[in-house]
C-alpha positions in Angstrom: 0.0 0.0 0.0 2.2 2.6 -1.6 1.8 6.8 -1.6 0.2 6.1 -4.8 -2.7 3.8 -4.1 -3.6 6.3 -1.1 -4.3 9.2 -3.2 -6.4 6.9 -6.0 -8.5 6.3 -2.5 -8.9 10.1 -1.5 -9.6 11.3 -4.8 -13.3 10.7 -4.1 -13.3 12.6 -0.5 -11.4 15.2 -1.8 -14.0 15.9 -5.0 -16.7 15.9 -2.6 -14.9 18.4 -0.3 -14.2 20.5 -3.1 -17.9 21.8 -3.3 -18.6 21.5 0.9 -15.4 23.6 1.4 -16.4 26.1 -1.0 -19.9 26.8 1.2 -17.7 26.8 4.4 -15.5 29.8 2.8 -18.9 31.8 2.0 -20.0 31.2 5.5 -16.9 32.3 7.5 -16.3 35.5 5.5 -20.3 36.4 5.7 -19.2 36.0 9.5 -16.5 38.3 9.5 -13.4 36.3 8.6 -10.8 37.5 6.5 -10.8 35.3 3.2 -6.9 34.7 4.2 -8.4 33.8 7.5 -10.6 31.6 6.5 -8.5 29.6 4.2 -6.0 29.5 7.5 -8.8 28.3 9.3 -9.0 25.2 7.0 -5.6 24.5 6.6 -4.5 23.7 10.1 -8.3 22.1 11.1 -9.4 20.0 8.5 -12.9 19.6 10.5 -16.3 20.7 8.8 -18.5 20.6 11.8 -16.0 21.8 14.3 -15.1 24.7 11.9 -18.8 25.5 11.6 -19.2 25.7 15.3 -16.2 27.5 16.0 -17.2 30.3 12.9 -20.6 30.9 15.1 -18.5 31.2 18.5 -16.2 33.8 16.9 -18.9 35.8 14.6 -21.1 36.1 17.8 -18.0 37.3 20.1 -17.7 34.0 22.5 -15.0 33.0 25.2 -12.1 30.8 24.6 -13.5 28.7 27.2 -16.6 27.7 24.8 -14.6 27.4 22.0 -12.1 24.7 23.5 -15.2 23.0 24.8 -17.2 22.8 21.6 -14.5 21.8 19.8 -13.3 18.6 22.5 -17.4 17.8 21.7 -17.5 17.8 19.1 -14.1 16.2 17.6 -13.9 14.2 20.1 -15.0 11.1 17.7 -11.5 11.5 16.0 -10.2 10.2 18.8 -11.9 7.4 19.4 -11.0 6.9 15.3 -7.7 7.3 16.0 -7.8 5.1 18.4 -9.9 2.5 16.0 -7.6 2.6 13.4 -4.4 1.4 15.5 -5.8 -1.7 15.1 -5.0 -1.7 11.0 -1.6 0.2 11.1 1.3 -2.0 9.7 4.6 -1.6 11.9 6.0 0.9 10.2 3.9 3.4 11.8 6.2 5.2 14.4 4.8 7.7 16.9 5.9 10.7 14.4 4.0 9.0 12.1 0.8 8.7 14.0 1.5 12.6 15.0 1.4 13.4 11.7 -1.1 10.9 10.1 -3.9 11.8 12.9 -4.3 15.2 11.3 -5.7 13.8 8.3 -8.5 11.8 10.1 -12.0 12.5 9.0 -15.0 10.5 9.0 -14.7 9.6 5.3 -10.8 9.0 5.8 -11.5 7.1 8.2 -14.1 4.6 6.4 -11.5 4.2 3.7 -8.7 3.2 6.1 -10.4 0.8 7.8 -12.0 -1.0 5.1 -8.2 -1.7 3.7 -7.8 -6.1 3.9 -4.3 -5.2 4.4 -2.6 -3.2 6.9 -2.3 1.0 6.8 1.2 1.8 5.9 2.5 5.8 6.4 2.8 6.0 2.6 -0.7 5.1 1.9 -2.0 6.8 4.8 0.0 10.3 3.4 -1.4 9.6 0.2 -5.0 9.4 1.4 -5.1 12.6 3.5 -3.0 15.0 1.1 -6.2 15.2 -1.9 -8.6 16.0 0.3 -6.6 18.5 3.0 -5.8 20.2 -0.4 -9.3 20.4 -2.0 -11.0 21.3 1.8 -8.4 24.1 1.5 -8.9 25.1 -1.9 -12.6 25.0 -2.1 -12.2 27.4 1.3 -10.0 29.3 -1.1 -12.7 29.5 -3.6 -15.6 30.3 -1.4 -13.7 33.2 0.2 -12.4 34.7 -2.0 -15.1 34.4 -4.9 -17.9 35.4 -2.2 -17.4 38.8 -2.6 -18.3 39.3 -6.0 -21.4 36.9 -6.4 -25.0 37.7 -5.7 -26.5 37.7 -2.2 -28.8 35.3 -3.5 -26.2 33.0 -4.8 -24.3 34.1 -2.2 -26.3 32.5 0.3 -27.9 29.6 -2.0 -23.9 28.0 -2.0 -23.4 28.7 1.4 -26.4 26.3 2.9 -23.8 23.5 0.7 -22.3 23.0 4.3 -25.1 22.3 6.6 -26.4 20.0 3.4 -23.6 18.1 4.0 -24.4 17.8 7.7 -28.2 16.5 6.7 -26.8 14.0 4.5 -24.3 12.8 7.3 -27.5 12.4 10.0 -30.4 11.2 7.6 -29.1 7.7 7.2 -28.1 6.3 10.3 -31.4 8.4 12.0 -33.2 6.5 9.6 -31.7 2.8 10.5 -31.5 4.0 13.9 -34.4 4.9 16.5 -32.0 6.4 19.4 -30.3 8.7 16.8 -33.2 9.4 14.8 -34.7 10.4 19.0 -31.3 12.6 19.4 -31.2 14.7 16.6 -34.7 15.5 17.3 -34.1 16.4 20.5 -30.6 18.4 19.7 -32.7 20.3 17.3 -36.1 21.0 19.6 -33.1 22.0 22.2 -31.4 24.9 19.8 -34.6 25.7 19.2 -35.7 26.4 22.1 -32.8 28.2 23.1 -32.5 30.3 19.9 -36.4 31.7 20.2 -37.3 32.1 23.6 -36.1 35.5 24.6 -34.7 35.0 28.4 -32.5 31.9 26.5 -31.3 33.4 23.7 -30.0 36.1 25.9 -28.3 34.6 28.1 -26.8 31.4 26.0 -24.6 32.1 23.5 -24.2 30.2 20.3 -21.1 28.5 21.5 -22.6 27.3 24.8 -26.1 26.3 22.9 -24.2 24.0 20.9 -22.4 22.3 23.8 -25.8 22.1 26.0 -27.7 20.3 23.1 -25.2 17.8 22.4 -24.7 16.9 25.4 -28.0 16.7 26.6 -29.3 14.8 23.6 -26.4 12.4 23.6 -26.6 11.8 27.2 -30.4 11.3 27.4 -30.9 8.9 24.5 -27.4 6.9 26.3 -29.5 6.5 29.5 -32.7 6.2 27.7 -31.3 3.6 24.4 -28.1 2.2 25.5 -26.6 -0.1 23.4 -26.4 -4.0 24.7 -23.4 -6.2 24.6 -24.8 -8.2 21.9 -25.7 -5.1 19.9 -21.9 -4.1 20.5 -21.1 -7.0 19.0 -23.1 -7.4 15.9 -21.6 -3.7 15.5 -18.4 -4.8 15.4 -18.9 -8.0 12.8 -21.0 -5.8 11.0 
């Protein structure tokens, strides 16, 4: 599993970033970001949903302390990823390599690497996360800086590409899956809730609404749904 075989794998992510990326670009200069800040933004996170959350902390003036806890919420599945995929790494993986390599985790990264019947090598690993870090990138590039000189109305049609992705992410396993399907109803009756009552919305910030639903939603359906051992385990053969 060469350099070359990785980047035949990420081609796919990286065309589908391409056209998500661009909607994140529209969205964090219509929140006040620099276009050069924006494309900064992307090129040192590599994170669609954390970047979206951490656009809305900044645009509506938030604390450090809500941004480091929105983004441990809500990334922290790359660990547990990371963690995953330590099971499939070949020997060659040193711990500079890991360093290095757990940048380019994403949930569609991910998916590829682990579906590999042989083991993850560096090279292949390299190759799978350099398309699509460059495309997330560009497309940020693209939205950015081309932003400015579109219509509102375009403007804002391309920039609702992001939180299309984010539908497309939730519809199928809510679908399959009561508890999730139960969750992401009652993350979104949270937000809003928060976002239209008056006494809420004043005193919860975005940043802080977005760590209260999660949590509450995830912890409610866990106590409410929890998952069996012998539904772990037909998860795992699965």
């Amino acid at each position: 599993m060469n350099y070359t075989y990785g980047l035949k794998r990420g081609l796919p992510i990286a065309l589908g970033y391409l056209s998500v990326a661009f909607g994140f670009g529209i969205t964090a200069v219509s929140a006040g970001l620099a276009p050069w800040q924006a494309v900064i933004v992307s090129l040192t996170n590599f994170t669609s949903a954390g970047q979206v959350a951490g656009v809305s902390v900044i645009a509506t003036l938030g604390t450090v302390i809500e941004m480091i806890i929105a983004q441990f919420i809500i990334n922290l599945r790359y660990a547990l990823m990371g963690i995953a995929l330590t099971q499939k790494l070949s020997g060659k993986f040193t711990f500079l390599h890991r360093f290095i390599a757990a940048f380019g985790i994403s949930d569609e990264s991910f998916v590829m690497a682990v579906s590999e019947k042989e083991k993850v090598t560096p090279a292949y690993m390299y190759g799978l996360m350099t398309l699509p870090i460059m495309a997330w990138t560009l497309g940020t590039a693209i939205g950015a800086y081309s932003g400015s000189v579109l219509p509102i109305s375009v403007r804002d049609a391309l920039g609702l590409a992001i939180y299309a992705m984010f539908v497309a992410i939730i519809v199928p396993p809510a679908r399959d899956n009561r508890a999730v399907m139960w969750a992401v109803i009652m993350a979104a009756a949270l937000s809003s809730l928060i976002y239209y009552v008056p006494w809420l919305s004043a005193h919860i910030s975005s940043g802080f609404s977005v760590i209260i639903c999660a949590v509450v939603a995830s912890a409610a359906l866990a106590k409410l749904c929890p998952v069996n051992e012998v539904e772990k385990e037909e998860q795992s053969n699965d």
